[in-house]
C-alpha positions as CSV (number, residue, x, y, z in Angstrom):
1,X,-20.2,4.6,12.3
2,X,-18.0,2.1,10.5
3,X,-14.1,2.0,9.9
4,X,-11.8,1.0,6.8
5,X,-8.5,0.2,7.7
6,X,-6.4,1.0,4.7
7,X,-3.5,-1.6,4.5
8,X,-0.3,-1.1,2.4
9,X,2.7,-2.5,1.9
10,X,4.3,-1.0,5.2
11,X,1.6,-3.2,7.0
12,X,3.6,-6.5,6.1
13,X,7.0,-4.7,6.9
14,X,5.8,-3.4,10.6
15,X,5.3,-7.3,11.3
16,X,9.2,-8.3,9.5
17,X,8.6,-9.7,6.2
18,X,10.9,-8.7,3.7
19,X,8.2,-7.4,1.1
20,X,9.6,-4.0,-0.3
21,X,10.6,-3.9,-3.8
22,X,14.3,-3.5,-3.0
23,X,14.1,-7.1,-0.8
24,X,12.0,-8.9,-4.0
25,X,14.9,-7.3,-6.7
26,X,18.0,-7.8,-3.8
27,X,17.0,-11.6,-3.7
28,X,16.4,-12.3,-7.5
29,X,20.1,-10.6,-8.1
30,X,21.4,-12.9,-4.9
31,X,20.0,-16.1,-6.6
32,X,20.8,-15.2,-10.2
33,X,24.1,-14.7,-9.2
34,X,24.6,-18.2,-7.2
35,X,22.8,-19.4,-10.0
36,X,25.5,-18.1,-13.0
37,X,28.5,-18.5,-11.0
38,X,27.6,-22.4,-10.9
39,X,27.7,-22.5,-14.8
40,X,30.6,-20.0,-15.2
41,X,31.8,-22.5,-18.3
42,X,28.7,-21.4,-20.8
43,X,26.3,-18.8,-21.1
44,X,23.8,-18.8,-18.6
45,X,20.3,-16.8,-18.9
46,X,16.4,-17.1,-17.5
47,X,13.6,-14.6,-19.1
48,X,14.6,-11.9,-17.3
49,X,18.5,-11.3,-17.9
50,X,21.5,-13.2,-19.7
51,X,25.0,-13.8,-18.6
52,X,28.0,-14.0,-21.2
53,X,30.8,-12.7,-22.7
54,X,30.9,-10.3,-25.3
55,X,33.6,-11.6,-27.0
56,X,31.3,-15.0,-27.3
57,X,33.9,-17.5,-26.4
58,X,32.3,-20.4,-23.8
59,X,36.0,-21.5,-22.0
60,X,37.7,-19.8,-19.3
61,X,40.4,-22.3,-18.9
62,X,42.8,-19.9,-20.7
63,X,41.9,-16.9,-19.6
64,X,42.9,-17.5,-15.8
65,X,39.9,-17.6,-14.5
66,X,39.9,-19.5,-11.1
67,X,35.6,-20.8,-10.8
68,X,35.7,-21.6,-7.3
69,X,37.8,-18.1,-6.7
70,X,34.3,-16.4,-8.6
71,X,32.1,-18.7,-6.9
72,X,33.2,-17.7,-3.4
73,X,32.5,-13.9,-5.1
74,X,29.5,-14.1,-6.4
75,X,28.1,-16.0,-3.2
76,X,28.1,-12.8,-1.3
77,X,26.5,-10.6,-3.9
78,X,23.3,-8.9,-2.3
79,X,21.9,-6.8,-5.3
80,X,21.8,-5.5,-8.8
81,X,25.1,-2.8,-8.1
82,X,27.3,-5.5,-6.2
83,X,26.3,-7.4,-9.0
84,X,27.6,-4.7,-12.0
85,X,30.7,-4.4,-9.1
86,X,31.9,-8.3,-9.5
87,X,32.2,-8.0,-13.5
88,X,33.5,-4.6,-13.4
89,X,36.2,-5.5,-11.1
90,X,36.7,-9.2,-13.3
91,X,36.5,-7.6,-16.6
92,X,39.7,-4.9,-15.4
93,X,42.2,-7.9,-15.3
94,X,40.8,-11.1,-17.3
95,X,40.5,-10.5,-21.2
96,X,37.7,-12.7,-21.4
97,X,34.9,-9.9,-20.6
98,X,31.7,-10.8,-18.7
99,X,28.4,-9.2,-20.1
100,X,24.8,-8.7,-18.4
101,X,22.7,-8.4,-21.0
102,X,18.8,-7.3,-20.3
103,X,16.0,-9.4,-22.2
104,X,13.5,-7.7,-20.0
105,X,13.4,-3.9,-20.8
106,X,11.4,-2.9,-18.3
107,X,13.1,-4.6,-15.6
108,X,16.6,-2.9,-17.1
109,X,15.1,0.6,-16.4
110,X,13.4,0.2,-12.9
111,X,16.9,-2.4,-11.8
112,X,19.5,0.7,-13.4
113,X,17.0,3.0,-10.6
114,X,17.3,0.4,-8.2
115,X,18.5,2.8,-5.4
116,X,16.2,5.9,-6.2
117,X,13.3,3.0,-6.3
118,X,11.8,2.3,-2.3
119,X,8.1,1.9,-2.8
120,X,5.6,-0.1,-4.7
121,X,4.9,3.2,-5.9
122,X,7.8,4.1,-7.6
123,X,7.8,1.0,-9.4
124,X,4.3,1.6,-10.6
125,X,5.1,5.2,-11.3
126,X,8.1,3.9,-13.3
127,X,5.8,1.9,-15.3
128,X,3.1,4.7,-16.4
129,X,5.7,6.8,-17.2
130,X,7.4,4.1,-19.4
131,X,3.3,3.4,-21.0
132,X,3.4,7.4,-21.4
133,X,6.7,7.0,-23.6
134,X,5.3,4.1,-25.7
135,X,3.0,6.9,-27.1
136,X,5.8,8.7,-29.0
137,X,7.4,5.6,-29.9
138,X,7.8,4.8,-34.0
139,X,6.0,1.2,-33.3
140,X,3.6,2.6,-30.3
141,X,1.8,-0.9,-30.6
142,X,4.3,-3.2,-30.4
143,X,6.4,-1.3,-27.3
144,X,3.4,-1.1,-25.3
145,X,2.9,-4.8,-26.1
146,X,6.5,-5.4,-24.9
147,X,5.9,-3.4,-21.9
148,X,3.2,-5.7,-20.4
149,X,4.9,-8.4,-21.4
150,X,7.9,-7.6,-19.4
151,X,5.6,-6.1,-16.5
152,X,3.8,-9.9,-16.5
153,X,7.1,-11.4,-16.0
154,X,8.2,-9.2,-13.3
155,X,4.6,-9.8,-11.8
156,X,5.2,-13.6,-12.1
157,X,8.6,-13.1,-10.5
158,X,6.8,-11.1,-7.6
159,X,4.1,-13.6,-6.8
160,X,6.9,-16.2,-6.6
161,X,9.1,-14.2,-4.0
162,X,5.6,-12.8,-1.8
163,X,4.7,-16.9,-1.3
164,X,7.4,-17.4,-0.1
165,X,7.5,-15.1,2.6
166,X,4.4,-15.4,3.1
167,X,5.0,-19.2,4.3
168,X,7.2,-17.7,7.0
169,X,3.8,-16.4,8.7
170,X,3.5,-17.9,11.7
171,X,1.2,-16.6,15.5
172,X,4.5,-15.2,16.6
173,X,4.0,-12.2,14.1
174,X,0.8,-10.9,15.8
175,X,1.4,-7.7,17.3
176,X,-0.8,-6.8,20.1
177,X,0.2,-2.4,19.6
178,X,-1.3,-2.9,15.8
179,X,-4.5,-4.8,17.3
180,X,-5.3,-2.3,19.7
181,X,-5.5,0.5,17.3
182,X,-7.3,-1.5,14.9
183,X,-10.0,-2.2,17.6
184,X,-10.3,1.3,19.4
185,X,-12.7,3.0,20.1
186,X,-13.8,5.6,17.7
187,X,-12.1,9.5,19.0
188,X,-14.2,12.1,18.6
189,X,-10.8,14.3,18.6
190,X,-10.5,12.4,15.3
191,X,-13.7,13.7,13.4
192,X,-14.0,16.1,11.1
193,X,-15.8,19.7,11.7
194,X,-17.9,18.6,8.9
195,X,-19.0,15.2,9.8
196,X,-19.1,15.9,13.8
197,X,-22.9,16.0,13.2
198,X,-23.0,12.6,11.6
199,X,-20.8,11.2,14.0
200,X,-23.0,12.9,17.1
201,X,-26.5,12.0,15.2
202,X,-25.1,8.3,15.1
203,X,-24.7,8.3,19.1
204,X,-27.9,10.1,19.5
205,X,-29.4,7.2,17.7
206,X,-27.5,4.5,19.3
207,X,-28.5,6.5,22.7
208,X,-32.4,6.0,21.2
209,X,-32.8,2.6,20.1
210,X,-30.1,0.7,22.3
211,X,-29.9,0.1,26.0
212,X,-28.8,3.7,27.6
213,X,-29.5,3.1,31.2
214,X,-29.2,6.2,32.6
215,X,-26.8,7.9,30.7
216,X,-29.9,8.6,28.2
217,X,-32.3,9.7,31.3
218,X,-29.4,11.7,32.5
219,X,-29.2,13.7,29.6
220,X,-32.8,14.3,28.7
221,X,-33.3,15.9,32.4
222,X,-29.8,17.9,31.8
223,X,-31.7,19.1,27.9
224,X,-35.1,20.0,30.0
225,X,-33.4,21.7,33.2
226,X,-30.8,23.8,30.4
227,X,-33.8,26.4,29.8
228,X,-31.0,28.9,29.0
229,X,-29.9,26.7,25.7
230,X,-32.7,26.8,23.9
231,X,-32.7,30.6,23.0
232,X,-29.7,30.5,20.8
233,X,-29.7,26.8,20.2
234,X,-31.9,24.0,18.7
235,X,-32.9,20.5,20.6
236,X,-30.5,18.7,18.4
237,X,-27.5,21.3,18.8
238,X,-28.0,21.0,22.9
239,X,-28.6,17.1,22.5
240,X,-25.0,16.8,20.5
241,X,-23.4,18.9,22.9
242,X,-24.4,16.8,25.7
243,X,-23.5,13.7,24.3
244,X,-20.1,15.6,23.6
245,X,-19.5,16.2,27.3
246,X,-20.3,12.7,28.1
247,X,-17.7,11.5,25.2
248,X,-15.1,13.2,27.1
249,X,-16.3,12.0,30.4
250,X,-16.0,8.2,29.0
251,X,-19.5,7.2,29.6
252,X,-20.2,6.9,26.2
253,X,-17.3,4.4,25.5
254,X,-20.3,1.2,24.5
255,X,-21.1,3.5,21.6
256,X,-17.7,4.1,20.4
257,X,-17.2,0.8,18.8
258,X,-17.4,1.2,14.8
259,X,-20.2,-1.1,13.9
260,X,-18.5,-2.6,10.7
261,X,-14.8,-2.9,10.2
262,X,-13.5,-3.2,6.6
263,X,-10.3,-4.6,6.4
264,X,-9.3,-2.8,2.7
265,X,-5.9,-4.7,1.5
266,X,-4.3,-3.5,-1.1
267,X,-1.3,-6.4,-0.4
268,X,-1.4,-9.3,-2.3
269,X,-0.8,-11.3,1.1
270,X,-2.5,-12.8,3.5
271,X,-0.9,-11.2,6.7
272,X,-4.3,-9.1,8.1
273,X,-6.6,-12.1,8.1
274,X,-4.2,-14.3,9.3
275,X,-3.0,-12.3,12.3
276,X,-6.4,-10.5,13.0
277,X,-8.6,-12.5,11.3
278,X,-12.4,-12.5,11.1
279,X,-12.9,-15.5,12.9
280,X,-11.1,-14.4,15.6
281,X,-12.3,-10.7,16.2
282,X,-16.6,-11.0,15.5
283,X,-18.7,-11.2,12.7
284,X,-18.6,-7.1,12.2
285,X,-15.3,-7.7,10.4
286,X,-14.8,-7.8,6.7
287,X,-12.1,-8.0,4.5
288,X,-11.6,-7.0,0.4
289,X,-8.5,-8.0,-1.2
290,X,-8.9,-5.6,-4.2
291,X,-6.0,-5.9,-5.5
292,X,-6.3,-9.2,-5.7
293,X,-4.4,-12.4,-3.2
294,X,-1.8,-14.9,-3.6
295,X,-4.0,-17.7,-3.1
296,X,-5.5,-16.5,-6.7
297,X,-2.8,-15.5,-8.5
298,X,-4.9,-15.2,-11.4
299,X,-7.1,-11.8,-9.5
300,X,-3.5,-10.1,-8.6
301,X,-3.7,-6.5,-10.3
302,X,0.0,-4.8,-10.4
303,X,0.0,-1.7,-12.6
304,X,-1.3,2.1,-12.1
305,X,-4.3,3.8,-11.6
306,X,-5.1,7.4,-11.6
307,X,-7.7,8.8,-14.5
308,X,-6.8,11.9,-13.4
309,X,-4.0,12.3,-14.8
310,X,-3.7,14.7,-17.8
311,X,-2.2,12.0,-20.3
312,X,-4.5,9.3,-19.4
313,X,-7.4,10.9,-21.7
314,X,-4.6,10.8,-24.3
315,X,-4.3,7.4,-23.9
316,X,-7.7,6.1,-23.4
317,X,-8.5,8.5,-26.6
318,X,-6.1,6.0,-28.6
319,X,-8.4,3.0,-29.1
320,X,-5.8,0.7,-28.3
321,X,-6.8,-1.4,-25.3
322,X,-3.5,-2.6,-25.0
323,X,-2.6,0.9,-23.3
324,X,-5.5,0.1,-20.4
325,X,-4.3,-3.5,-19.5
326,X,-2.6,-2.3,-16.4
327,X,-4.6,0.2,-15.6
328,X,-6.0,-0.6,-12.3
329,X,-9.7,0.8,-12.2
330,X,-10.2,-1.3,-15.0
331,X,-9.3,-4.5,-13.7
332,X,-11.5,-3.7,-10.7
333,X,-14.5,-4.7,-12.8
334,X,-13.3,-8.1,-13.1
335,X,-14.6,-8.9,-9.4
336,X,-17.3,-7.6,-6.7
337,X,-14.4,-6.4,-4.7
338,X,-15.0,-2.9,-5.8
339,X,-19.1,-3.4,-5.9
340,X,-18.6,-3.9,-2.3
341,X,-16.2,-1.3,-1.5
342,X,-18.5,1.2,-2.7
343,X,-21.9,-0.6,-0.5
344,X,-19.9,-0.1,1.7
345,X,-18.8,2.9,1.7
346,X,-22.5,4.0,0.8
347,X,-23.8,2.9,3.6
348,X,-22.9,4.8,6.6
349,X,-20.5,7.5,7.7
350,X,-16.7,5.8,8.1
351,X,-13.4,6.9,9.5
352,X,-10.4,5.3,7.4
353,X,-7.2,4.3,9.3
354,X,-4.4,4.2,7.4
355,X,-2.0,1.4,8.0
356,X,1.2,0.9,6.0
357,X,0.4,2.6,2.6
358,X,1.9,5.7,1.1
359,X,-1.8,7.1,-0.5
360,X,0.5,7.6,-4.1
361,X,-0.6,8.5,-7.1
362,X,-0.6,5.1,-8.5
363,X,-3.8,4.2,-6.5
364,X,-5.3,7.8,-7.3
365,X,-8.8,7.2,-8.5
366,X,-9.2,4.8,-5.7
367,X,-8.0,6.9,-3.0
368,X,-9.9,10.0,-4.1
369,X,-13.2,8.2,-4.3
370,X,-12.9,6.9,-0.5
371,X,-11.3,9.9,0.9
372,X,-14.1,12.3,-0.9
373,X,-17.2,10.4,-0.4
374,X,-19.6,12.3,1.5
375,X,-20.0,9.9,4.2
376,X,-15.9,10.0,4.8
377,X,-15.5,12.0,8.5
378,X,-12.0,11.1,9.3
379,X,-8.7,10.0,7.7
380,X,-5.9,9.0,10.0
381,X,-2.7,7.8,8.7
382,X,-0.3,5.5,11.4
383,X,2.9,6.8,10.3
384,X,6.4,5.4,10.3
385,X,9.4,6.2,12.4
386,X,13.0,5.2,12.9
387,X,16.2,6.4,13.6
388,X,18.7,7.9,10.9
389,X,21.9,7.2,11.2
390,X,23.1,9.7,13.4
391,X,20.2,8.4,16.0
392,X,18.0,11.2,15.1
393,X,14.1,9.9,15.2
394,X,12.5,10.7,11.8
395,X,9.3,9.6,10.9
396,X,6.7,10.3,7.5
397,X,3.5,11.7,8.9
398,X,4.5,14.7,6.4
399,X,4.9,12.6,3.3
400,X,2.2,10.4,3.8
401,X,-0.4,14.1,4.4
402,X,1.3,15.3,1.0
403,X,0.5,12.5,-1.1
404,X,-2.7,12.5,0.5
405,X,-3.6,15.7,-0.5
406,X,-2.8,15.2,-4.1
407,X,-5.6,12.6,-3.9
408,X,-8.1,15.5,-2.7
409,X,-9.7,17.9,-5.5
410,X,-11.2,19.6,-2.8
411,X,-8.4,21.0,-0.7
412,X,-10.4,22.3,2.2
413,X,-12.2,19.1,2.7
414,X,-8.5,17.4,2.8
415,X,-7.5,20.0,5.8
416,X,-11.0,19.3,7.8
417,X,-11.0,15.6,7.4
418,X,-7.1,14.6,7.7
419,X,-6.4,14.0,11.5
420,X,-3.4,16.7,12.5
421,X,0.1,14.6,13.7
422,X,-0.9,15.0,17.7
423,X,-3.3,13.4,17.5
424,X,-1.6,10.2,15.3
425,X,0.9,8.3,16.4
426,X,3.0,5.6,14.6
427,X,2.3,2.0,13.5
428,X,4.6,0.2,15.5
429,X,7.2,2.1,18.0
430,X,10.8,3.1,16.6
């Protein structure tokens, strides 16, 4: 019995670092601005967005402009809306207007939906819907190309921003709550009705070939005294009920360990190795990055994937490979990683613990291969909680088990093998 534990973005926010997509665009609007209001005198731009004045003029000395006034301003600007505030409220009384001008036209539709945008996903969602659009458009080729040009310097602009908090990693981020749950023992409240005889026949073997004392002899004289079983019930169906009963007794708990942890990150960072690292926790660990790691900025896949999707025949049907540059499954062939995902997964029955991600449809095809693989018993997701602002405690176990099902072609597997909400519990407390 093995376990994946399925790490999303919500894993690096449990432990405080400032990786959501509204902390990456908040700070490039906070420096841009400190940036322009230093050079206030002449146009000021980078290959994202560019700072003028539409009536073109480069002097503010007669226009009453005070610079350190603007400076002082712009200083406490914390995103893309304060940022549209300070020239709104400039441009009312000074008759030299200030413009923000977008180079980047991707980065001008997902900033102008900066407040509707919270996840990863959305931004990824933004961006197949924007690829989906470049279909009807008069030069499809050429706005596709434009679109992954603009997504690679968004990307760039990302792998910048995650270094540097990454650098602010230090031992006093380990959390001891998230360890424990990564290193439990397996709950047989947490298996599936159709894998429970996977999960049983993997004790029964454990009980065979490993050291069972006598728990083992214990049960085999409880099998042979339980004359009564055996005239509705097989060997094997009294031998898994047994082993049940001793589950739930807790004599069973040197079994319960999985015997192969994959850590699965679908982070860029750095965070689970460094906090819970193989070196630390036994040489049954193992860790993919497969979306690729800051360390290789060069293996770092940011775009969408779900084949699924009723357009993406449409665009795979074009013959333009510029369309399937950002398409995830694709650039999973570039490495192993996914070669030994799938081993893995091959290999032996697994429970996956779900640890920070959403389970969108931007990772579909992924998702749907792990969470439908035959040997798939138990999907558990660690939710999120908090408290509203009226104190009330919310938390997304219900969001999290909708986008999970849309992952599922086969619903009734998704009801058996999703754990229900008692028996989950959140990553970290409120």
């Amino acid at each position: 019995m093995n376990r994946i534990i399925l790490i999303g973005n919500g894993f690096d926010l449990a432990h405080g670092l400032k990786t959501g997509y509204q902390d990456f665009m908040n700070d490039y609007w906070k420096n841009f601005a400190k940036e322009f209001s230093r050079y206030i005198v002449k146009p000021f731009e980078d290959d994202f967005v560019k700072f003028d004045w539409e009536n073109g003029e480069e002097h503010y000395c007669t226009h009453g402009i005070n610079p350190d006034h603007f400076f002082i301003k712009a200083q406490q600007i914390k995103s893309y809306d304060d940022l549209k505030k300070l020239i709104t409220e400039e441009n009312q009384w000074s008759d030299l207007k200030f413009r923000l001008s977008f180079k980047n036209d991707f980065g001008k539709r997902i900033s102008k939906k900066a407040s509707n945008l919270e996840k990863w996903l959305d931004i990824e969602n933004e961006y197949y819907e924007f690829l989906k659009s470049c279909l009807k458009a008069e030069n499809r080729n050429e706005s596709v190309k434009k679109l992954n040009k603009d997504l690679e310097i968004i990307r760039n602009k990302l792998i910048d921003y995650l270094k540097g908090q990454e650098r602010k990693i230090t031992a006093n981020f380990h959390n001891r709550q998230i360890e424990e749950k990564i290193y439990e023992l397996i709950n047989i409240r947490d298996i599936s009705n159709g894998g429970k005889e996977l999960f049983l026949d993997d004790i029964a073997f454990q009980e065979t070939v490993l050291p069972g004392g006598m728990i083992a002899e214990e049960i085999n004289k409880e099998i042979e005294d339980d004359y009564e079983a055996y005239i509705v019930k097989t060997e094997k169906e009294v031998r898994h009920l047994r082993i049940e009963d001793k589950i739930r007794q807790g004599k069973f708990n040197d079994y319960l360990s999985p015997n192969r942890t994959l850590f699965l990150n679908l982070n860029y960072t750095h965070t689970a190795e460094r906090l819970y690292g193989m070196t630390e926790v036994g040489q049954n660990c193992e860790l993919i990055h497969l979306h690729g790691k800051l360390s290789d900025p060069d293996s770092i896949i940011f775009g969408y994937g779900d084949d699924m999707d009723e357009h993406y025949k449409k665009i795979t049907d074009l013959y333009d490979n510029e369309y399937l540059k950002n398409i995830k499954h694709h650039r999973y062939l570039e490495s192993d990683n996914y070669r030994n995902l799938r081993a893995f997964i091959d290999s032996a029955p697994y429970q996956i613990y779900i640890m920070g991600h959403s389970c969108g449809n931007s990772d579909r095809t992924l998702l749907n291969t792990i969470f439908e693989h035959e040997n798939c018993i138990s999907v558990k997701p660690f939710y999120h909680r908090w408290k509203d602002k009226d104190g009330m405690i919310k938390d997304n176990y219900t969001d999290i088990v909708n986008n999970i099902s849309r992952n599922f072609n086969d619903k009734k597997a998704q009801r058996d093998v999703v754990v229900n909400k008692e028996y989950c519990e959140s990553l970290i407390p409120v």
